[in-house]
C-alpha positions, 0 to 999 in steps of 0.5 A: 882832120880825117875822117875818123876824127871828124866822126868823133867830133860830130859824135861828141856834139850830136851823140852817136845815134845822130851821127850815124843818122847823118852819115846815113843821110851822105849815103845816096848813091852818086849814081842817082843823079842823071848827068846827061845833056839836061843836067849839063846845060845847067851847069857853070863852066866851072863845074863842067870842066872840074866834071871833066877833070874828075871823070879824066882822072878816073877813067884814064890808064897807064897806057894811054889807050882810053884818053888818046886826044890831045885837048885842053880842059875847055876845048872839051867843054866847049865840045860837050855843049856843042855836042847837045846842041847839035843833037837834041834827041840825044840830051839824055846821053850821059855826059861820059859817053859823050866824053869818052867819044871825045877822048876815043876820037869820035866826035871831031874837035877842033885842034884835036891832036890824036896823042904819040907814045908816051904822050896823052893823059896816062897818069890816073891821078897826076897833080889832084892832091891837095894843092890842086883842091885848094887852088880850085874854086868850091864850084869846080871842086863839086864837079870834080867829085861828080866827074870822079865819082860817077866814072868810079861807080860806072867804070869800076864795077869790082871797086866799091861804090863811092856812095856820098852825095857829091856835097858831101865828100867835097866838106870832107875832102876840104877838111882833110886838107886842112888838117891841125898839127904842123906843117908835117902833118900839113904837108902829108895831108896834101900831099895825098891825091884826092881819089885816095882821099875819096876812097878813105872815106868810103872805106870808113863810111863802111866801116861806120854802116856795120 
């Protein structure tokens, strides 16, 4: 179901002052929340490592120069938490920063393999569409969407703002990869990467806000 649709729907059953209501609800922007050492601590080896998904694949680029070491998803976890464990007058560094240290080669992991040509992370969006959502759990798919829309929001500064509660764009991003009609449509609906799906949303969420 996209967006526009779902819209509808909360607008037949609740009127269209209450839906706007909700929507307005969503709308606290994904930068208010602080995700830094405290916040990581706090969090499930699922949403970690979908946070650093998120984040990864916003942040990286086609030439391979930002995500330039070679790291499974859980070595890098694993080097977060020991980072704030090593370094407890810094708990209040945001989590990115300390990802980006990781990714750039600063802070030293174990196994690290510092990427060739061609090799590293360059795909921004690469297999997150809709298969990847629904093999994912709902706990690394809420990571994924705070990984993803915090980079967006810090990094891309001329882009607009993914403003929705992280919750929230994880009930819609759900929905619309889960559309009614056939299996075309289903297949259309997956094929599409989340980022796109996350920026659709916020297109409409505009839209709805004049």
């Amino acid at each position: 179901m996209g967006f526009l649709k779902l819209a509808g729907r909360f607008c037949c059953q609740f009127g269209r002052s209450t839906f706007l209501l909700l929507l307005s609800s969503c709308l606290v922007s994904a930068q208010s929340k602080s995700y830094d050492g405290d916040w990581w601590e706090l969090r499930t080896a699922a949403e970690q490592e979908g946070f650093i998904l998120g984040y990864g694949d916003c942040y990286a680029d086609p030439a391979g120069q930002r995500i330039r070491m070679l790291l499974d998803d859980a070595d890098i976890r694993i080097a977060v938490s020991t980072y704030y464990q090593g370094h407890q007058k810094f708990r209040t560094r945001p989590v990115a920063q300390v990802l980006k240290d990781i990714w750039a080669g600063h802070i030293s992991v174990h196994d690290a393999k510092r990427s060739a040509a061609r090799e590293g992370w360059r795909e921004r969006h690469g297999y997150f569409d809709g298969l990847w959502w629904k093999g994912s759990n709902p706990t690394e798919q809420l990571g994924f969407v705070e990984g993803y829309t915090t980079c967006h929001n810090r990094e891309l500064r001329k882009a607009k703002p993914l403003e929705f509660q992280p919750a929230n764009y994880v009930q819609l991003i759900s929905a619309w990869y889960t559309p009614a009609g056939d299996e075309s449509v289903v297949a259309h609906h997956q094929a599409e990467k989340i980022a796109d799906v996350l920026l659709r949303f916020s297109e409409h969420a505009g839209s709805a806000s004049r």
